[in-house]
C-alpha positions as CSV (number, residue, x, y, z in Angstrom):
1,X,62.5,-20.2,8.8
2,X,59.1,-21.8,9.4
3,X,59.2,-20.0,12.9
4,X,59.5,-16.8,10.9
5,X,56.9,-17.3,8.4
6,X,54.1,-18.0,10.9
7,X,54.9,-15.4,12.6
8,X,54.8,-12.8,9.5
9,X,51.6,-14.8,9.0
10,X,50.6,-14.2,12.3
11,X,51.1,-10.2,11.9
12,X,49.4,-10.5,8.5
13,X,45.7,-11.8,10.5
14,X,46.5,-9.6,12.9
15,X,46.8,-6.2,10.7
16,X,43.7,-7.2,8.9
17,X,41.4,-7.7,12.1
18,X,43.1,-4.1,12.7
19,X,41.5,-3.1,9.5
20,X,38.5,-4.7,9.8
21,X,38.2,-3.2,13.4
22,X,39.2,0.3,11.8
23,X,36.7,0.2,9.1
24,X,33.9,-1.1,11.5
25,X,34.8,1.8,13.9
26,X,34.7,4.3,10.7
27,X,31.6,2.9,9.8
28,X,30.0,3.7,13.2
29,X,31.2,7.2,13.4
30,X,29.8,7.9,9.6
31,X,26.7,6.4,11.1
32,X,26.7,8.6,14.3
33,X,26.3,11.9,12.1
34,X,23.1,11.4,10.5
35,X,21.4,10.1,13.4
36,X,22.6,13.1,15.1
37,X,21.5,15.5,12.7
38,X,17.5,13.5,12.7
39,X,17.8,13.8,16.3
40,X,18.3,17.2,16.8
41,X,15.8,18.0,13.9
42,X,13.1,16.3,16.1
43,X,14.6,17.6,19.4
44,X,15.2,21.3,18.0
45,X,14.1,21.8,14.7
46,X,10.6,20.7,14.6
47,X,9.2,22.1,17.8
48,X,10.5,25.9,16.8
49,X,8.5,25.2,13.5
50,X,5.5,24.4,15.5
51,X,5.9,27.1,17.7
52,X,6.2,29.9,14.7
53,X,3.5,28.2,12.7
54,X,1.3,29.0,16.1
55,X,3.0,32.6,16.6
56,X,2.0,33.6,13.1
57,X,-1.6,32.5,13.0
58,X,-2.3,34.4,16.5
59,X,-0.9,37.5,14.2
60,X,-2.9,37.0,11.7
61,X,-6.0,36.5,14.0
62,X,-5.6,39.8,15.7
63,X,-8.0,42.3,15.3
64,X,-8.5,45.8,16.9
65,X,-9.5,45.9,21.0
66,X,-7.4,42.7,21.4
67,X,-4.9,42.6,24.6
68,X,-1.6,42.0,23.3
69,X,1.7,41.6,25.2
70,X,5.0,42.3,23.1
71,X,8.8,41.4,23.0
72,X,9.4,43.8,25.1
73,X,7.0,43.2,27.8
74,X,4.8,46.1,27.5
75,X,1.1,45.5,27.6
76,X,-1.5,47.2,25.2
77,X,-4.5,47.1,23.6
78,X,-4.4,47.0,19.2
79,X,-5.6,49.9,18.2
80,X,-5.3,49.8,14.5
81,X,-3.4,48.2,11.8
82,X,-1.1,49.9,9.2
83,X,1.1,49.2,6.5
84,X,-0.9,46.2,5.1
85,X,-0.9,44.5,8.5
86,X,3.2,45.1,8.8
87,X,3.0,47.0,11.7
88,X,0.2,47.7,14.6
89,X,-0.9,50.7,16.6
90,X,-1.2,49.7,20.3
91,X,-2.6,52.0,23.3
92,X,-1.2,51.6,26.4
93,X,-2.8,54.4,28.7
94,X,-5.9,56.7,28.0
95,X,-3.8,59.2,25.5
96,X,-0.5,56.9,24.6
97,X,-0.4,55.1,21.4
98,X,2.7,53.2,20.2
99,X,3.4,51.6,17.1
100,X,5.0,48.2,16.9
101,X,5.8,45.7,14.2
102,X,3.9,43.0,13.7
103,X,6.3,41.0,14.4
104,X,7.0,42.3,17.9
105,X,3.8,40.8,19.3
106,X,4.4,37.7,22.0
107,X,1.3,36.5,22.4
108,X,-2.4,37.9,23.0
109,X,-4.3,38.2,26.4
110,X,-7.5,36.5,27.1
């Protein structure tokens, strides 16, 4: 009888370092997410912020004779602006004229 008591005592420890070992390893992985989630914002997040920020003030600094190049790879000069500065009239040879969202522009020539 004594044998069996210590024994069940035995298993009773036992099952509780189980569930403290349990709740320890849940804690971790609850902890895991959120540092996850800050990672990737630094990693992902916050350099595509600082890259748009940088995108829309070379839009907004544009003006006409500039050398543009746009999503699509084609290579102009601005021409004028329309639409309240929505989209942009770009030459690209002597008599060609193309118009193109504002959006559409990649980045300006130097």
């Amino acid at each position: 009888m004594y044998t069996l008591i210590t024994t069940l005592s035995q298993f009773s420890i036992l099952a509780q370092d189980a569930g403290a070992d349990s709740t320890r390893s849940s804690l971790q992985s609850l902890l895991i997410i959120p540092i996850m989630l800050v990672a990737m914002y630094f990693l992902v997040i916050l350099p595509n912020k600082k890259e748009d920020k940088k995108r829309k003030e070379m839009i907004a600094g544009l003006q006409k004779g500039d050398n543009v190049v746009t999503s699509s790879g084609l290579h102009g000069k601005v021409v004028e602006f329309k639409d309240n500065n929505e989209t942009v009239v770009i030459s690209i040879s002597a008599n060609t004229n193309v118009t193109f969202e504002t959006s559409a522009i990649v980045k300006k020539k130097t």
